[in-house]
N, C-alpha and C positions, 0 to 999 in steps of 0.2 A: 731879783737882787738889785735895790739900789746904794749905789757908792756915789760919794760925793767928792770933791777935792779943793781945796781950800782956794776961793773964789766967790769975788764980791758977789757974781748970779749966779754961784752954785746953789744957795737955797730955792732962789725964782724957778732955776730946773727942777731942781726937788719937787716942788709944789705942782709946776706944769706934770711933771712925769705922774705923778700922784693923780693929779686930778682926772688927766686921759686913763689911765689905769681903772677908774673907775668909772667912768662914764662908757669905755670900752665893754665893762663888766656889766654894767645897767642894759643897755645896747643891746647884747648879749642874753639877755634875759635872767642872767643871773639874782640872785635875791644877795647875797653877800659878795662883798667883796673881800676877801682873806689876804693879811701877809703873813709867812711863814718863816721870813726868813731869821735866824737866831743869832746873828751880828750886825743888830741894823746901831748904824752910826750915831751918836747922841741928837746930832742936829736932826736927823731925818724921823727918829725918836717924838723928838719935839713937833715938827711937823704932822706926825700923825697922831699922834693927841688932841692937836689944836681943830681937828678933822673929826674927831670923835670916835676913833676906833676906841674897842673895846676887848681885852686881853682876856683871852679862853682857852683851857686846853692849848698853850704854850703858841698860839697865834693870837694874831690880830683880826679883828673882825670887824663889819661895818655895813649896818643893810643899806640896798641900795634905791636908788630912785623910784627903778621900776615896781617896787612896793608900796608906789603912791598908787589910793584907788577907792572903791565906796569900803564904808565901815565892816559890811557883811565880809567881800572880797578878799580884802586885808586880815580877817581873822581866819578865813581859808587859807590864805596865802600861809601865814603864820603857825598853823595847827600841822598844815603840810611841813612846812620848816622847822617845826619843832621835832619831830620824828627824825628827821634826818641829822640833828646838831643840838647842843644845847642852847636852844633860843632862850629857855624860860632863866637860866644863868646868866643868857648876854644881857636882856631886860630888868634881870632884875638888878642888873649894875646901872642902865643908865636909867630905870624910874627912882 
């Protein structure tokens, strides 16, 4: 859950919290990074747009770093991921 509170660097927090949030989740091995939560605040909204998630099944999503890799790799990584989530939905929003 992030909440924000009306402050010149509460957006700069927003972003930092954001960005370790994800790089925590790459780190981690994870393939996506997910928000879940269902009152997220206009500004924080904007924030993760400008970030590129992409809205699935009533969360946010956002693959992560550690899915950089050779071509074959990545479509393993992916065919794996696709079984477990709807990849071929979050894809086909951002091609």
């Amino acid at each position: 859950m992030i909440r924000i509170s009306e402050h010149y660097l509460a957006e700069t927090v927003a972003r930092h919290l954001l960005f370790t949030s994800i790089s925590l989740s790459a780190e981690e091995g994870r393939q996506l990074t997910k928000i879940t939560d269902k009152y997220l605040q206009y500004e924080i909204i904007n924030i993760i747009q400008e970030d590129y998630f992409i809205e699935t099944n009533n969360e946010l999503s956002k693959l992560n770093l550690s899915l950089i890799d050779t071509k074959k790799n990545i479509a393993d990584k992916l065919n794996k991921l696709e079984k477990n989530t709807r990849i071929d939905f979050l894809f086909s929003k951002v091609l």
